[in-house]
N, CA, C and O atoms as CSV, one atom per row, in Angstrom:
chain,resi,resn,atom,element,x,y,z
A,1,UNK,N,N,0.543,3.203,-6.045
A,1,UNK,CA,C,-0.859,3.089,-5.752
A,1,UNK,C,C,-1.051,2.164,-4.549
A,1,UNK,O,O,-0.359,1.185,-4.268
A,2,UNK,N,N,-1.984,2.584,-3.966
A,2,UNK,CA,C,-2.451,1.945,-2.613
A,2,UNK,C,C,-2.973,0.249,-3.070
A,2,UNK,O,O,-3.027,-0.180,-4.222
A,3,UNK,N,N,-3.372,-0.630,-1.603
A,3,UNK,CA,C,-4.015,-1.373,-2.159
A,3,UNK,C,C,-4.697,-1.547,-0.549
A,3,UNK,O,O,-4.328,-1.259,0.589
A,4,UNK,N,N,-5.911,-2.193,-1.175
A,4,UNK,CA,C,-6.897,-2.662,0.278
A,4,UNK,C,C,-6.904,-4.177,0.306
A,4,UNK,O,O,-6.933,-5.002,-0.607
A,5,UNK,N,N,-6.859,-4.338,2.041
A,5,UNK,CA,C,-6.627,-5.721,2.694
A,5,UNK,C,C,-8.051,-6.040,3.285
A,5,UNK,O,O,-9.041,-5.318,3.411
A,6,UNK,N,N,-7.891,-6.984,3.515
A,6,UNK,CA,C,-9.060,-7.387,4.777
A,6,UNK,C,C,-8.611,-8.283,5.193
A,6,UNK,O,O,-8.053,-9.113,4.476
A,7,UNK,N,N,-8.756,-8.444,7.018
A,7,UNK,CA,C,-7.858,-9.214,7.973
A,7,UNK,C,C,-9.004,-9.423,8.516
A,7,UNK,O,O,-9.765,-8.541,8.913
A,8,UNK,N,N,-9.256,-11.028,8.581
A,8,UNK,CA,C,-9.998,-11.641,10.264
A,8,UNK,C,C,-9.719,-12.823,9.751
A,8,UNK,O,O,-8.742,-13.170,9.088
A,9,UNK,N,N,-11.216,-13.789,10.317
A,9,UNK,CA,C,-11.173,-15.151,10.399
A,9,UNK,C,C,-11.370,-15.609,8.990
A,9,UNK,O,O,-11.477,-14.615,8.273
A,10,UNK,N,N,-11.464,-16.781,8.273
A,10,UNK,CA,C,-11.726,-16.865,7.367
A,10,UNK,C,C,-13.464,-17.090,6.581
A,10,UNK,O,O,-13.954,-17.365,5.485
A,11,UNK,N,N,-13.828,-16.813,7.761
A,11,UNK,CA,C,-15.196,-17.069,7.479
A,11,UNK,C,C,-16.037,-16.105,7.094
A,11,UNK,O,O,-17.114,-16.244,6.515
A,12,UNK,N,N,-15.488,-15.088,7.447
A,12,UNK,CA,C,-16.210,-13.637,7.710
A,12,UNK,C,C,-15.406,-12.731,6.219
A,12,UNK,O,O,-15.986,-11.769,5.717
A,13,UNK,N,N,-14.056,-13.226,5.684
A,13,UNK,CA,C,-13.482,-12.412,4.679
A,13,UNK,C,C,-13.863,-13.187,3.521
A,13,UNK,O,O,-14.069,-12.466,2.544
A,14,UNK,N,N,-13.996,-14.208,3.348
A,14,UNK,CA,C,-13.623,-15.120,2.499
A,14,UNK,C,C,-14.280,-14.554,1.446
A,14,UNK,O,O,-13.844,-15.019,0.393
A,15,UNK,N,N,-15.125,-13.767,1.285
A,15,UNK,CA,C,-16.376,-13.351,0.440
A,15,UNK,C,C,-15.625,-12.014,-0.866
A,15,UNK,O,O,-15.885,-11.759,-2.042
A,16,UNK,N,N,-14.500,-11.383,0.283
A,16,UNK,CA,C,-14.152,-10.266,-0.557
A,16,UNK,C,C,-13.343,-10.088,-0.762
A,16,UNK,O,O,-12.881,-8.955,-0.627
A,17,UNK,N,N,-12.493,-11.342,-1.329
A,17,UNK,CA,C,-11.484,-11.540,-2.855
A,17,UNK,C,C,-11.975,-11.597,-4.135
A,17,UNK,O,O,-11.330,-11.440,-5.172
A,18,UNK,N,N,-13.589,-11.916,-3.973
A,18,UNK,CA,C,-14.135,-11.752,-5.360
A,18,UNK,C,C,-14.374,-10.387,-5.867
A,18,UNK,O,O,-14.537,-10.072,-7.046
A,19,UNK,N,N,-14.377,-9.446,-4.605
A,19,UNK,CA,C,-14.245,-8.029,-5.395
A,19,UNK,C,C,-12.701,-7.797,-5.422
A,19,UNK,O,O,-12.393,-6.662,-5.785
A,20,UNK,N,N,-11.774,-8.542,-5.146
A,20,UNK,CA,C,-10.635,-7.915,-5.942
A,20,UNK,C,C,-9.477,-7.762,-4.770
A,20,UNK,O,O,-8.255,-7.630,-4.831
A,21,UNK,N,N,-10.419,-7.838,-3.674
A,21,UNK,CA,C,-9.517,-7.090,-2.309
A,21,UNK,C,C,-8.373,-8.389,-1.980
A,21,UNK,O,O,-8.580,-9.539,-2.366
A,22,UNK,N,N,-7.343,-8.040,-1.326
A,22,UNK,CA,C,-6.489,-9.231,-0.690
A,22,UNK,C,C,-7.109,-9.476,0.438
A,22,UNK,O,O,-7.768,-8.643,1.061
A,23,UNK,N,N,-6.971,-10.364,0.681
A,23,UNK,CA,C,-7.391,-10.958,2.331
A,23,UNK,C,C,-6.246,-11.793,3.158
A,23,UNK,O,O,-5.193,-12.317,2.796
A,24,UNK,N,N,-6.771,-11.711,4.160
A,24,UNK,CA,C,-5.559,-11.969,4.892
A,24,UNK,C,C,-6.028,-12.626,5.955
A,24,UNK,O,O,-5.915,-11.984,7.000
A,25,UNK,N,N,-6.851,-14.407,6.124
A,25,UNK,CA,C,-7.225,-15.011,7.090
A,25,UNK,C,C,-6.158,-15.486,7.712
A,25,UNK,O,O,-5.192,-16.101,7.259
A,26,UNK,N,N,-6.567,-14.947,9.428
A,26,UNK,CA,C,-6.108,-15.533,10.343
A,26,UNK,C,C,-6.989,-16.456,11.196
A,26,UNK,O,O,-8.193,-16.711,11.160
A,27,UNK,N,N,-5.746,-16.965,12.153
A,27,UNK,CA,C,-6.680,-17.800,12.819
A,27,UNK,C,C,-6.323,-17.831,14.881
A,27,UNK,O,O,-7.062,-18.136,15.817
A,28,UNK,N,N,-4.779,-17.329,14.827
A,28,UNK,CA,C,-4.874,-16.725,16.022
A,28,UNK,C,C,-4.566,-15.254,16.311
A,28,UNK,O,O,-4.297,-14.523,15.357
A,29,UNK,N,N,-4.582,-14.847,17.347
A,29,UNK,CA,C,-4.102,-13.456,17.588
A,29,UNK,C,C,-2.603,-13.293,17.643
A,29,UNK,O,O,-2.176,-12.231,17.190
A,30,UNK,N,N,-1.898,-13.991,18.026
A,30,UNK,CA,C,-0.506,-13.224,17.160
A,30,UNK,C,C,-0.364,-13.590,15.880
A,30,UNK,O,O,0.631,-13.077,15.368
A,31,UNK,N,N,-1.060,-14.368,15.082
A,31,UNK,CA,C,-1.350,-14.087,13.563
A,31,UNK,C,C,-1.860,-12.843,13.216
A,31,UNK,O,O,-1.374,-11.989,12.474
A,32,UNK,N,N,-2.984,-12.845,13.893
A,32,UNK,CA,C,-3.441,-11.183,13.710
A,32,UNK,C,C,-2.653,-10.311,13.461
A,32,UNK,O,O,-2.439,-9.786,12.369
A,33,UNK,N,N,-1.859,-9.968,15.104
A,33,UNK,CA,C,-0.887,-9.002,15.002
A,33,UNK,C,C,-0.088,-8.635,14.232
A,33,UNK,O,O,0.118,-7.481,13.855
A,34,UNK,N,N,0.503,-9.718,13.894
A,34,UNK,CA,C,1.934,-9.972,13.150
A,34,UNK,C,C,1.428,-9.733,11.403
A,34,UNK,O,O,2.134,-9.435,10.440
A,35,UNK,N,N,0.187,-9.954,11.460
A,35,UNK,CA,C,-0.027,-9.400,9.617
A,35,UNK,C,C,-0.691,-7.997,9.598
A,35,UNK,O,O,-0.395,-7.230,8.682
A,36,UNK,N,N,-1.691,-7.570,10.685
A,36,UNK,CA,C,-1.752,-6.353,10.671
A,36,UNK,C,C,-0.778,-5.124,10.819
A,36,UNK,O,O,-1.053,-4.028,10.332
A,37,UNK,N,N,0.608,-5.426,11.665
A,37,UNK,CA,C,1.955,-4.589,11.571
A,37,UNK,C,C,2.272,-4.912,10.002
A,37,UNK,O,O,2.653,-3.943,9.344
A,38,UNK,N,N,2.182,-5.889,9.478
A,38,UNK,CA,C,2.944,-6.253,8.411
A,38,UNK,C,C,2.019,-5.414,7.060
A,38,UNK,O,O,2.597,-4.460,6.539
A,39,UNK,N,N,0.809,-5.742,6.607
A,39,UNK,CA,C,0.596,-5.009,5.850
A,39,UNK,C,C,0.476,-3.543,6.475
A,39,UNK,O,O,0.744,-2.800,5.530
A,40,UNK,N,N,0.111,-2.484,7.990
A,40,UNK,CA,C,0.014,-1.548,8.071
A,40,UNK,C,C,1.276,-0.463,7.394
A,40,UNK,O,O,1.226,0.694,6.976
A,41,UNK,N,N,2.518,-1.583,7.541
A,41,UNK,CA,C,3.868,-1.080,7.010
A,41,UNK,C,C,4.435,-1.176,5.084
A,41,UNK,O,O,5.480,-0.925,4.483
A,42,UNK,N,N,3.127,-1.654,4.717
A,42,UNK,CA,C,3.889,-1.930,3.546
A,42,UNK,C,C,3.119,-0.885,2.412
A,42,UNK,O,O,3.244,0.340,2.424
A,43,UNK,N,N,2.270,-1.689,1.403
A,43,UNK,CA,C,1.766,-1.114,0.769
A,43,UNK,C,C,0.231,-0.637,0.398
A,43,UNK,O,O,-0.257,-0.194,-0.642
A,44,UNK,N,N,-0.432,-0.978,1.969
A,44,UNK,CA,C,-1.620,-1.362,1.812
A,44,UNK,C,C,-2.450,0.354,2.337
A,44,UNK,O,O,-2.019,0.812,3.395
A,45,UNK,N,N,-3.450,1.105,1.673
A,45,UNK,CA,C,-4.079,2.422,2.359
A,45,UNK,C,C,-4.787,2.258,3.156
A,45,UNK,O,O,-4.738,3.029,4.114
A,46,UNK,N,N,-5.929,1.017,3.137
A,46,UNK,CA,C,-6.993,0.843,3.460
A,46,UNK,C,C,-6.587,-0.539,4.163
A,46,UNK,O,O,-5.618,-1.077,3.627
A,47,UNK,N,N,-7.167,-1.258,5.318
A,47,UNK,CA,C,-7.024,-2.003,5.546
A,47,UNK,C,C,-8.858,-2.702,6.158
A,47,UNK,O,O,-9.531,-1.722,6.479
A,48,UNK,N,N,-9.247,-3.343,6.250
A,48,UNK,CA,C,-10.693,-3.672,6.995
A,48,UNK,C,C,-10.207,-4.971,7.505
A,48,UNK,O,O,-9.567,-5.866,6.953
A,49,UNK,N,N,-10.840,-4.797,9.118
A,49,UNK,CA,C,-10.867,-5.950,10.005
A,49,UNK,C,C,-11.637,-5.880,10.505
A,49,UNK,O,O,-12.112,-4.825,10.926
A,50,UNK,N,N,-12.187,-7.257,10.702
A,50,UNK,CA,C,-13.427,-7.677,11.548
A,50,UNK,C,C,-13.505,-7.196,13.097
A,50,UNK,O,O,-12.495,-7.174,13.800
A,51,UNK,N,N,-14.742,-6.827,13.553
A,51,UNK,CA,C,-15.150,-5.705,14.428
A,51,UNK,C,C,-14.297,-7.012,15.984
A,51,UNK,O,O,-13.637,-6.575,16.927
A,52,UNK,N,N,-14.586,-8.354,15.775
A,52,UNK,CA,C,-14.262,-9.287,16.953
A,52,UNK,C,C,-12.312,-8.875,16.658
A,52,UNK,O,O,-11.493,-8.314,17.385
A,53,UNK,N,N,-12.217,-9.382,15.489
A,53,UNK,CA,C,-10.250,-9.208,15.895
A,53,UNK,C,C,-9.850,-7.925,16.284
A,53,UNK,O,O,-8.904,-7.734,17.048
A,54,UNK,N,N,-10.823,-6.660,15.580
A,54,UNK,CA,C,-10.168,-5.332,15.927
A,54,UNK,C,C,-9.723,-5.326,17.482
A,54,UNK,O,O,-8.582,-5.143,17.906
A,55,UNK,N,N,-11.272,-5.647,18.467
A,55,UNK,CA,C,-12.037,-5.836,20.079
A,55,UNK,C,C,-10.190,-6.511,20.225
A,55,UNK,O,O,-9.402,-5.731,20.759
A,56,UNK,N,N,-9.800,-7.473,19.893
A,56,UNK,CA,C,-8.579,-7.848,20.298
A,56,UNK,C,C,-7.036,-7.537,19.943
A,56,UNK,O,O,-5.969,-8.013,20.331
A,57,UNK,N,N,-7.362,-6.621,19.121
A,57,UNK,CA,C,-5.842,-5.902,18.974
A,57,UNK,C,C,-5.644,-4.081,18.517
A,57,UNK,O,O,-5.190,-3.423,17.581
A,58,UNK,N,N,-6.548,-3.769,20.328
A,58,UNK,CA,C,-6.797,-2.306,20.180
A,58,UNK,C,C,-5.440,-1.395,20.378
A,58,UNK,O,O,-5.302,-0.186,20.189
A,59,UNK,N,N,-4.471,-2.390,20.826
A,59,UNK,CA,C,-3.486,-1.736,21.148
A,59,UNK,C,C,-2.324,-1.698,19.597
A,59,UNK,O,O,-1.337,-0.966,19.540
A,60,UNK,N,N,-2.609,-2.331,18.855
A,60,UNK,CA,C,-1.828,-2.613,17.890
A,60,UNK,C,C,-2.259,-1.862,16.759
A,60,UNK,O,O,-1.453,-1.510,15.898
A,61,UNK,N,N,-3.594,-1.563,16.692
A,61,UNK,CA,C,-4.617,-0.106,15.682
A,61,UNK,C,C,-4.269,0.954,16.163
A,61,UNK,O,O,-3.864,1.648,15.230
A,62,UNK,N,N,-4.164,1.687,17.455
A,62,UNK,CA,C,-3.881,3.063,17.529
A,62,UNK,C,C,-2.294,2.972,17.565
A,62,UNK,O,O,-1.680,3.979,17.919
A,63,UNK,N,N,-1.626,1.871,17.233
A,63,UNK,CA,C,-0.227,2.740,16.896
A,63,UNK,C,C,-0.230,3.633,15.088
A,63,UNK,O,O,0.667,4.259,14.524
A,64,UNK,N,N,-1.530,3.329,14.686
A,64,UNK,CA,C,-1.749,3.896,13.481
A,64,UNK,C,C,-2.866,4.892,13.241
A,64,UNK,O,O,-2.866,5.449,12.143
A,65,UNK,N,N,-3.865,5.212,14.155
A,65,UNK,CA,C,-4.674,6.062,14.695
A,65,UNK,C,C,-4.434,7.661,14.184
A,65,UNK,O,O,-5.462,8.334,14.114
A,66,UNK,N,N,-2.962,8.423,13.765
A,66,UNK,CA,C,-2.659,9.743,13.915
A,66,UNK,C,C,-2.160,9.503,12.503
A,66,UNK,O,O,-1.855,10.396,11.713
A,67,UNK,N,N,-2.103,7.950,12.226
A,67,UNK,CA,C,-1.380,8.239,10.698
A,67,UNK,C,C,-2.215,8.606,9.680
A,67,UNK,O,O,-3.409,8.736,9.950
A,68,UNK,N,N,-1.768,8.831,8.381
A,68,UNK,CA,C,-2.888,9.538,7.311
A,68,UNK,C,C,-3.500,7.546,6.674
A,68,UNK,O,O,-4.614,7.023,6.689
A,69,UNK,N,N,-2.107,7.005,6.203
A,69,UNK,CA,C,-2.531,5.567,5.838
A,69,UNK,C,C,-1.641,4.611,7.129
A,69,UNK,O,O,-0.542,4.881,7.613
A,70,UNK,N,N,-2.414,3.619,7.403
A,70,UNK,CA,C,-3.627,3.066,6.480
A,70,UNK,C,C,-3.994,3.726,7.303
A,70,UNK,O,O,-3.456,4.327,8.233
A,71,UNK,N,N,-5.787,3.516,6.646
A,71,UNK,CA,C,-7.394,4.044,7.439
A,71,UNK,C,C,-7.211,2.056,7.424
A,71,UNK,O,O,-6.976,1.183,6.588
A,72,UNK,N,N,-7.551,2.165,9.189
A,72,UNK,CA,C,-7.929,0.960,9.288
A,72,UNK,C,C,-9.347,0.662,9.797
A,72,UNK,O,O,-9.346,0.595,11.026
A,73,UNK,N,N,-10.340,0.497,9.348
A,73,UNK,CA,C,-12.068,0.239,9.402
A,73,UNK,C,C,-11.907,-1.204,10.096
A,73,UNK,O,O,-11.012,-2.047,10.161
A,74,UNK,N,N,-13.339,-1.053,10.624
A,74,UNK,CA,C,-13.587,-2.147,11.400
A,74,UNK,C,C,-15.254,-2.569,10.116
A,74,UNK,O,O,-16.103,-1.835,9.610
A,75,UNK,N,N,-15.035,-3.893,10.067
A,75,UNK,CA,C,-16.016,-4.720,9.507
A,75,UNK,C,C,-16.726,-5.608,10.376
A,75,UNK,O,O,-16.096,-6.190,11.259
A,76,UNK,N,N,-18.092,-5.807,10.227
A,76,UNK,CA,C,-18.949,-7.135,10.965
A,76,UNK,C,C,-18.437,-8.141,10.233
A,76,UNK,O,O,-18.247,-8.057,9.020
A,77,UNK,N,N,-18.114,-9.447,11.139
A,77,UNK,CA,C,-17.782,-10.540,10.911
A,77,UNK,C,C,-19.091,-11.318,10.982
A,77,UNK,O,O,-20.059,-10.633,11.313
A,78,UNK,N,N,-19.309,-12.542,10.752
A,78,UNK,CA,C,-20.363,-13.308,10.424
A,78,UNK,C,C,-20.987,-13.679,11.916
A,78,UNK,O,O,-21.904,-14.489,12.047
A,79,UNK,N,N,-20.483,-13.109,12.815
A,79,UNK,CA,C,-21.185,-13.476,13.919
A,79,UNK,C,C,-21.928,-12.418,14.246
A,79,UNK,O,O,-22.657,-12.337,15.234
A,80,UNK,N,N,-21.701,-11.373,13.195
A,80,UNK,CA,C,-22.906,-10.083,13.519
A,80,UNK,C,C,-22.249,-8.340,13.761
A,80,UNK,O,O,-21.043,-8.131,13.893
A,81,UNK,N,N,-23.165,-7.372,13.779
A,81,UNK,CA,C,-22.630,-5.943,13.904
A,81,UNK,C,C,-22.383,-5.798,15.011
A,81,UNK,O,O,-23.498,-5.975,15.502
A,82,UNK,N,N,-21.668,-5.578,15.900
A,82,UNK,CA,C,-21.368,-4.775,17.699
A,82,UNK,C,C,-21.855,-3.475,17.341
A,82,UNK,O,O,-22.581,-2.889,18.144
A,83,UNK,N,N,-21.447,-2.751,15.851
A,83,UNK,CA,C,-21.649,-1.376,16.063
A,83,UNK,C,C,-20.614,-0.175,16.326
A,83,UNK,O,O,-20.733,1.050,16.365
A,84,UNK,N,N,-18.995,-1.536,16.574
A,84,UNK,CA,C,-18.157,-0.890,16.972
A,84,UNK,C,C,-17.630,-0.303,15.124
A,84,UNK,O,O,-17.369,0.887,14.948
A,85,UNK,N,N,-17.567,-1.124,14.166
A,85,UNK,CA,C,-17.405,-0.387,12.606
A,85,UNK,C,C,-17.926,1.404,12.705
A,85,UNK,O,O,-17.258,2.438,12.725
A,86,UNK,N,N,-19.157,1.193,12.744
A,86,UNK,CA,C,-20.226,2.540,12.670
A,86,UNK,C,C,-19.492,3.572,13.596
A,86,UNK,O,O,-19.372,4.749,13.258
A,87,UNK,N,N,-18.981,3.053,14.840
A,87,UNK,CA,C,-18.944,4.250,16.105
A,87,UNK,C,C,-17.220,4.679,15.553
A,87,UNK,O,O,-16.778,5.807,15.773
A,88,UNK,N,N,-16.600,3.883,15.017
A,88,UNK,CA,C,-14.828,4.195,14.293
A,88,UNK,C,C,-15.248,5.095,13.268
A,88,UNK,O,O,-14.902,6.250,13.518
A,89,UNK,N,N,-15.862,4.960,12.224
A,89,UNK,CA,C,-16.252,5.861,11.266
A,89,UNK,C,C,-16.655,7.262,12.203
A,89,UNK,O,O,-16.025,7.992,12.969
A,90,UNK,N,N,-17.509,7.228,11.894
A,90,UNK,CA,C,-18.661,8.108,12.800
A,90,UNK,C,C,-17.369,9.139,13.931
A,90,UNK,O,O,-17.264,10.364,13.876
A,91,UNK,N,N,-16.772,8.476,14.599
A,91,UNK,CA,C,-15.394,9.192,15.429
A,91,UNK,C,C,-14.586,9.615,14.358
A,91,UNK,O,O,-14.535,10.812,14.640
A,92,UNK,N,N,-13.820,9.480,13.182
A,92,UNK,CA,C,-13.387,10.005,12.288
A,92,UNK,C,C,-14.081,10.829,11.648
A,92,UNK,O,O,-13.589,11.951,11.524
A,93,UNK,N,N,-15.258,10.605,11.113
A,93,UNK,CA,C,-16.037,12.079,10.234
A,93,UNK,C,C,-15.789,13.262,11.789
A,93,UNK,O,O,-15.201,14.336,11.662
A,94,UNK,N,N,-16.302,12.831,13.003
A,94,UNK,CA,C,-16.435,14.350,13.827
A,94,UNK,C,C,-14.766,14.791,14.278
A,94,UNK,O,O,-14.615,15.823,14.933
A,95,UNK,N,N,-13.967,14.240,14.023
A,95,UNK,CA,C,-12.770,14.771,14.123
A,95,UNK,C,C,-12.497,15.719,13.091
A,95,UNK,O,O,-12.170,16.871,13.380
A,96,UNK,N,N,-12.636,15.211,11.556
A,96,UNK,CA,C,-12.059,15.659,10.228
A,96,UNK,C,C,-13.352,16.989,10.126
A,96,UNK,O,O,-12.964,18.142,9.939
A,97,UNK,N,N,-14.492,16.768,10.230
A,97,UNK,CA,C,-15.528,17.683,10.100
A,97,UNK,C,C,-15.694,18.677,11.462
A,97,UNK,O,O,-16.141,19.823,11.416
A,98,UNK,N,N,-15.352,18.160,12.369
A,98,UNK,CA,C,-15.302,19.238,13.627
A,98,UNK,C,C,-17.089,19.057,14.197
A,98,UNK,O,O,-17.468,20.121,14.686
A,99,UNK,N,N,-17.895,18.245,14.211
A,99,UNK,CA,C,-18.715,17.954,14.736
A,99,UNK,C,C,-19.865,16.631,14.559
A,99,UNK,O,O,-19.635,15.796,13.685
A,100,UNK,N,N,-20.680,16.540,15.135
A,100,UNK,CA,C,-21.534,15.140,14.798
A,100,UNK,C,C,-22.511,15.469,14.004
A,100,UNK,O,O,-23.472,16.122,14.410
A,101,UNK,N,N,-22.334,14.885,12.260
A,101,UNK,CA,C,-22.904,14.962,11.330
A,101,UNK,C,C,-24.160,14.033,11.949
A,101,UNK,O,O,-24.907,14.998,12.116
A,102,UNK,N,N,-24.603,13.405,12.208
A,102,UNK,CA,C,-25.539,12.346,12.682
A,102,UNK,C,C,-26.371,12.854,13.699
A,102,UNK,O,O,-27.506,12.425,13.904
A,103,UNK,N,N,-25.851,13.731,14.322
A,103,UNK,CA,C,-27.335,14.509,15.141
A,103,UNK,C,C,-27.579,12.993,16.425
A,103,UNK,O,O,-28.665,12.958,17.003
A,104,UNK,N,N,-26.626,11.978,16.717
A,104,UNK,CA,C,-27.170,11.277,17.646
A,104,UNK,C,C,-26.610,10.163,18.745
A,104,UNK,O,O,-27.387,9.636,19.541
């Protein structure tokens, strides 16, 4: 069985170990890196990272982009939505569905 992570700062995850999820605060970017390769390789399906760390390790997410797991989602961190979460989803439904459910 799969399990779901959540990777950023600690300010922005800290909230969702009480639903159960692992978390995984970092605090620099090759911390980042180095735990996002690490759980992308292990046992984790789902992974969620904050929309600011994703912005900094775009090159290290599409080496997993074509894979089936993980689905790695982008989350708002406490400094707010970019919008970039919504536009990752939203690019996956019109791939898997073959067009823009959203009309926008």
């Amino acid at each position: 069985m799969y399990k779901i992570a959540v990777l950023g700062d600690y300010d922005s995850i800290y909230g969702f170990a009480t639903l159960g999820l692992d978390t995984f605060p970092v605090s620099t970017l090759e911390e980042a890196a180095e735990t996002l390769n690490k759980l992308a390789t292990g046992r984790y399906g789902v992974i969620y990272i904050t929309e600011a760390m994703a912005a900094q390790l775009k090159q290290e997410i599409s080496r997993y982009e074509e894979q089936i797991t993980p689905a790695i989602i982008q989350i708002p961190g406490i400094a707010g939505n970019t919008g970039a979460g919504v536009s990752g989803v939203k690019k996956s439904v019109e791939i898997a569905v073959g067009s823009d459910i959203l009309f926008s």
